[in-house]
C-alpha positions in Angstrom: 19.0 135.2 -173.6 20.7 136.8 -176.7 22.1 140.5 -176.2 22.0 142.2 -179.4 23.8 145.2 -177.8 26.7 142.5 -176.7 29.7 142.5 -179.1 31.2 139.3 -178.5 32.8 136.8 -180.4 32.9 133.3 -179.0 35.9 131.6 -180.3 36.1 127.8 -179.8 39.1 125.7 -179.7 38.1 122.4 -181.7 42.1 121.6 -183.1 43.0 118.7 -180.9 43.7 115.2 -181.8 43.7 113.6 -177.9 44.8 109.6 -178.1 43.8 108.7 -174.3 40.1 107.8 -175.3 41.6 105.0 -177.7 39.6 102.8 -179.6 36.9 105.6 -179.9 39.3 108.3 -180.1 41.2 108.6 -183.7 43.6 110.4 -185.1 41.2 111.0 -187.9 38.3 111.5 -185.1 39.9 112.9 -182.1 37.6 113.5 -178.6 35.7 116.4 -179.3 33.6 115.0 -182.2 33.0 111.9 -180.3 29.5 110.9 -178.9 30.6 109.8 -175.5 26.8 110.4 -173.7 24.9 109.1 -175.9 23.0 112.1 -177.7 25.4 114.9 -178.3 29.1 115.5 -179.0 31.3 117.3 -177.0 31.9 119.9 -180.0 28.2 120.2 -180.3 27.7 120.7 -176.2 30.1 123.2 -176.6 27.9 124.8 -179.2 24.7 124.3 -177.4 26.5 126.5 -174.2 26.9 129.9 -176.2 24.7 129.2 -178.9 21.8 131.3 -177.6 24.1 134.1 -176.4 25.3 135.7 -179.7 23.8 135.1 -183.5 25.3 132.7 -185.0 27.9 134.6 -187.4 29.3 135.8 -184.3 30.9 131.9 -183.6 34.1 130.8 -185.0 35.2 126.7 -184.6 38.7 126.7 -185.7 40.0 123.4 -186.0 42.4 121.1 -188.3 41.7 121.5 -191.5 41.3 117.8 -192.1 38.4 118.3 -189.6 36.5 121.2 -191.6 34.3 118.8 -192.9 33.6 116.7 -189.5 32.7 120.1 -187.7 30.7 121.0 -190.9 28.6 118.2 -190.5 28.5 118.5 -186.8 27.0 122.2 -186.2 25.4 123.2 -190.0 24.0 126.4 -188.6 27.2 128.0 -188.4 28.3 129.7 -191.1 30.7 127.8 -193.5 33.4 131.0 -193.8 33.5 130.6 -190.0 34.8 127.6 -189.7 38.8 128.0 -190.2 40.8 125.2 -190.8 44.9 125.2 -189.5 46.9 123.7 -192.1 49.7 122.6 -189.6 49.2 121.9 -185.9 51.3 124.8 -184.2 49.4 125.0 -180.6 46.8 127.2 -178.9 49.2 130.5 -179.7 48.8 130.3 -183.2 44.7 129.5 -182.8 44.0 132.8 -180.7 46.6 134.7 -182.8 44.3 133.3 -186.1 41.3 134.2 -184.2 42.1 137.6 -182.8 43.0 138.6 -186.5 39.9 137.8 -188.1 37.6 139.1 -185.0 39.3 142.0 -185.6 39.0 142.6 -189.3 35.3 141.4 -188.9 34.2 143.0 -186.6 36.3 145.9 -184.8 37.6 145.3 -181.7 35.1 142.8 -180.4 35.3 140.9 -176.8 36.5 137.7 -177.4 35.4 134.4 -175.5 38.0 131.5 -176.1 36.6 128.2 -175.4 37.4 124.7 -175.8 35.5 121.8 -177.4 36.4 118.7 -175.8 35.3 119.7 -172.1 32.6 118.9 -170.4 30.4 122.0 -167.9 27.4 122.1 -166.0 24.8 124.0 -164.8 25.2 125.7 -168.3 23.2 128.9 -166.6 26.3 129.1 -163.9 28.8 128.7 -166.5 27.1 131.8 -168.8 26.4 133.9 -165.8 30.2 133.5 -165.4 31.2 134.3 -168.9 29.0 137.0 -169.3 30.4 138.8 -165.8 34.3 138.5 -167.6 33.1 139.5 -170.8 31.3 143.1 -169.1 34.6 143.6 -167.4 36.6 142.8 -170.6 35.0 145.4 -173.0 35.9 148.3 -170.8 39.6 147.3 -170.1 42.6 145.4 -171.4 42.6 142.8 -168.9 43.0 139.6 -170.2 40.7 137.5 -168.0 41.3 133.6 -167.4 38.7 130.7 -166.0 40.3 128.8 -162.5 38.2 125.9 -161.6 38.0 125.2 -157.3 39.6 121.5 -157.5 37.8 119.0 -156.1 40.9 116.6 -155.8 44.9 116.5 -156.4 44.6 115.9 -159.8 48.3 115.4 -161.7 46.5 115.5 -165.2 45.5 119.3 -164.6 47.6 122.6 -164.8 47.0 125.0 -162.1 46.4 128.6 -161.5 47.9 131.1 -158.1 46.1 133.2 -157.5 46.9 136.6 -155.4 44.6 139.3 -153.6 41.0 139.2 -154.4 39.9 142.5 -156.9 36.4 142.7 -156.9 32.8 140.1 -156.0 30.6 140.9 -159.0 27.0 139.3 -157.7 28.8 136.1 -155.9 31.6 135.9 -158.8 35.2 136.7 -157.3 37.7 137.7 -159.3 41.8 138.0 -158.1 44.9 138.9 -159.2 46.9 135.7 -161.3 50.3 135.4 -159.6 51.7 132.2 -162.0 50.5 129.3 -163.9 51.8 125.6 -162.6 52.3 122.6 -165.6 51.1 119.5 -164.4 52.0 118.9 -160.9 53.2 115.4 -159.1 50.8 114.1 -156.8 53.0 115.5 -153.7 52.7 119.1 -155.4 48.9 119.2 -156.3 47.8 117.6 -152.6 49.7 120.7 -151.8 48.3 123.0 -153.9 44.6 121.7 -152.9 45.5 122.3 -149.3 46.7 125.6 -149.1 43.1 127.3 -150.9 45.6 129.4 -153.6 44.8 127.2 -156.3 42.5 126.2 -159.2 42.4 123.9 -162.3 43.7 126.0 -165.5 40.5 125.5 -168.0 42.1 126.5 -170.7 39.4 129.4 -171.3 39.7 132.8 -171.8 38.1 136.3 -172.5 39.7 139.3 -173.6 39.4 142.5 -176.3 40.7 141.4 -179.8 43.4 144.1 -179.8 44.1 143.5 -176.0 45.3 140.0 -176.9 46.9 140.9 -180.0 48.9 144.0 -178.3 50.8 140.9 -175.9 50.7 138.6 -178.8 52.7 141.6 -180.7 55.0 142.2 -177.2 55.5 138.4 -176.4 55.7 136.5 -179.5 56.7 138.9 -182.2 57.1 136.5 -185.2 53.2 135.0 -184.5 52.4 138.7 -184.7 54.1 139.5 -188.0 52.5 136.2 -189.3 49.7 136.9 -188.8 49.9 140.6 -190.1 50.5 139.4 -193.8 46.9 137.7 -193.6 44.5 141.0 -192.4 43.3 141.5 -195.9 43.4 138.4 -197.2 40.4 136.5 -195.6 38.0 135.5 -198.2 40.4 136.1 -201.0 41.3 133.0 -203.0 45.2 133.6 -202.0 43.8 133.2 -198.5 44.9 128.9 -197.7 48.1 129.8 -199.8 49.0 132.7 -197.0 47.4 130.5 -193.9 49.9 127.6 -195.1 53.3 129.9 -195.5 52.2 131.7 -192.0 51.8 128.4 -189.8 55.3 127.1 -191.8 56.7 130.1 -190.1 55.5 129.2 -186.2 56.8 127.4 -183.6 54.2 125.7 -181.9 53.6 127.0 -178.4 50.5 127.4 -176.0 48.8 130.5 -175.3 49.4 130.2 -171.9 53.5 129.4 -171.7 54.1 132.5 -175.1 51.6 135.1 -173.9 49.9 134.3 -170.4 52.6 133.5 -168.5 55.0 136.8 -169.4 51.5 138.7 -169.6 51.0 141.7 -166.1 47.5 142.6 -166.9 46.0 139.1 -166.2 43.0 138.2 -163.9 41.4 134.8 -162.8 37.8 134.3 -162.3 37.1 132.1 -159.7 34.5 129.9 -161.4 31.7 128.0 -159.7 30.1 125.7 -162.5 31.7 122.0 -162.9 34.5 121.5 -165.0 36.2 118.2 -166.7 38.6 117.8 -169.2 36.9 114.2 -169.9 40.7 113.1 -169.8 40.6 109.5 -169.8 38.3 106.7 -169.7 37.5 106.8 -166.0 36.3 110.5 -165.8 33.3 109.1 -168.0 32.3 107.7 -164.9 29.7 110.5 -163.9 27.8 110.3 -167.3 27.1 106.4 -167.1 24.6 104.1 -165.1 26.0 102.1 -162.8 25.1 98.5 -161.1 24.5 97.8 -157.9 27.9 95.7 -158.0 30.0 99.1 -158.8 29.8 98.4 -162.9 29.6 101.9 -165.2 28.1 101.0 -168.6 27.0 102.3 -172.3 25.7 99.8 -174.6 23.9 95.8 -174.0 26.6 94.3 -171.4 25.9 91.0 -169.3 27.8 90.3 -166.3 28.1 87.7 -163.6 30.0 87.9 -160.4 31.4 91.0 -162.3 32.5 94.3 -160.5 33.7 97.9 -160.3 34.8 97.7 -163.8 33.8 100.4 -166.7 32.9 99.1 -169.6 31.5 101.2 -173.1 30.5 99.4 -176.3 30.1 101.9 -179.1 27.6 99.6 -181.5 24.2 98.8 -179.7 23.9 95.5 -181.8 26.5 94.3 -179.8 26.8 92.3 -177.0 29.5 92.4 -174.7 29.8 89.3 -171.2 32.0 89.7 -168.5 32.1 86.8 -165.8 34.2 87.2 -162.8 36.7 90.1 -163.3 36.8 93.4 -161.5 38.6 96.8 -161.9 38.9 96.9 -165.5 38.4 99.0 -168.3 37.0 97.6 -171.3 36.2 99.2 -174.7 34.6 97.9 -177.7 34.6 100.5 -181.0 34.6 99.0 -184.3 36.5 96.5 -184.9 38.8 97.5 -181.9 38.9 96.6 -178.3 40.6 98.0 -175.3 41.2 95.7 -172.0 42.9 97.7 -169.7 43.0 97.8 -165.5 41.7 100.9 -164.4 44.6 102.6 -163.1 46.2 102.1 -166.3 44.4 103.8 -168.3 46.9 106.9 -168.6 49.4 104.5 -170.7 46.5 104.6 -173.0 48.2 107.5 -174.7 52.2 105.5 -174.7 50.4 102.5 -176.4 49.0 104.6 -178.9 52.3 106.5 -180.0 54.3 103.6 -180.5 51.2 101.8 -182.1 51.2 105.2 -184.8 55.1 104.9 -184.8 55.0 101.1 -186.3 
């Protein structure tokens, strides 16, 4: 399905150090490198997605730079120079900014596809017709186009997406105006954003020209934009991780969506069809394991009596976990760590950890 005529650059997002998939999850391995399905990684699904849409020099991964070496090991066909490692965490802002710099010095004014790594999307033909239909309008215009996801349910872990009056139905995709982005709603708010139809889940994608994005970047967050300007002709120099360092030193870390998107006029949302999940928590790996006839997800050799609607993952396949006569837990076994949690608990997961880093 690769369009050599297509001058794209696919951009993902592989930065982020969650905490809410604890014991698996790590500070030093974070979700998107983890093996939660038991034959790929959620980096390397994200690869698989785009990976037959544009040669491979044409994909970027930026990330930590105390991951370089995880994503290295994880997707070897892409090009080592491609992989760009942040020396200081300073949010999605300073990623795209990065990104938008070196697409631009390597290769013109490319369409850009911003994508994350840690989510998970199927059919993967519904999710490319979709990208492929923003990136056509992209390249002609300096619309910076954004990925709304129908929800399914009030979910308070999401941000949302208004949208306003419908601009064009490309072959069954709809595209509308963006009136505002929402933060993360109560459960009140997001019931009522479900039931009024105006709404989607943010996905945290995007596509857009290199120098559209950098023009707002430039308008919105002038000091990311001189930053970044010290760097153009610098990439693949050896004073290239000195500069990176003193320009992130510089940033404030802010999201993409609250320093550019928000303040942004020229924005549209795609109203996407293809399933979308954050994989936030424990629970949302429900879909992706077996299940028992007495309501029990697993992964790994579990025995259980009088045992039910729990969720239970063990990481090593040697091992063998028993559970007699509990229900609705959570239970997580991954090295020599174990997690025992009820199931509508599990979004503490992330308090637990903090104050466990903070001792």
């Amino acid at each position: 399905m690769k369009e050599e005529n297509l001058n794209l650059v696919v951009v993902i997002m592989a930065g982020g150090a969650g905490t809410r998939f604890w014991p698996l999850s790590t500070e030093e391995r974070p979700k998107q490198f983890l093996d939660l399905f038991g034959d790929r990684t959620l980096l390397q699904k994200s690869f698989d997605r785009v990976s037959n849409l544009v040669p491979l020099e044409r994909i970027l991964v930026l990330t930590n730079a105390a991951f370089v070496s995880i994503v290295k090991g994880q997707l070897p066909q892409i090009p080592v120079e491609n992989i760009i490692g942040e020396p200081i965490r300073r949010d999605t802002a300073a990623a795209v900014g990065l990104a938008a710099v070196l697409c631009r010095r390597r290769f013109g004014n490319p369409v850009m596809a911003i994508l994350t790594a840690d989510h998970l999307i199927e059919p993967v033909s519904v999710f490319q017709k979709t990208l492929l239909s923003a990136v056509s309008r992209a390249a002609d215009s300096n619309v910076l186009y954004t990925f709304g996801i129908e929800p399914t349910h009030p979910a308070t872990g999401y941000g949302y997406l208004e949208r306003g009056l419908q601009i064009d139905d490309e072959d069954g995709i709809k595209y509308f105006q963006l009136l505002r982005f929402k933060e993360k709603p109560d459960l009140e708010t997001a019931r009522q954003y479900v039931e009024s139809g105006r709404f989607y889940w943010n996905s945290g994608m995007f596509v857009w020209t290199a120098d559209a994005i950098l023009k707002e970047i430039e308008t919105h967050l002038p000091d990311h934009a001189k930053a970044f300007s010290r760097l153009t002709t610098l990439d693949g120099t050896p004073e290239w991780d000195h500069a990176l360092q003193v320009a992130f030193e510089s940033l404030q870390a802010i999201s993409i969506d609250f320093g550019v998107m928000e303040k942004a006029q020229n924005v549209c949302c795609v109203a996407s069809k293809f399933s979308w999940s954050d994989v936030g928590e424990w629970m949302a790996l429900k879909r992706c394991l077996s299940k028992d006839e007495t309501g029990n997800y697993c992964r790994g050799n579990v025995m259980m009596l009088d045992a039910t609607d729990n969720l239970v993952f063990c990481e090593d396949p040697k091992e063998t976990m028993v559970l007699i006569g509990i229900k609705d837990l959570v239970i997580v076994r991954a090295g020599s760590r174990t997690l025992i949690t009820h199931k509508d608990r599990t979004e503490d997961l992330k308090k637990l950890v903090q104050a466990m880093e903070n001792e």
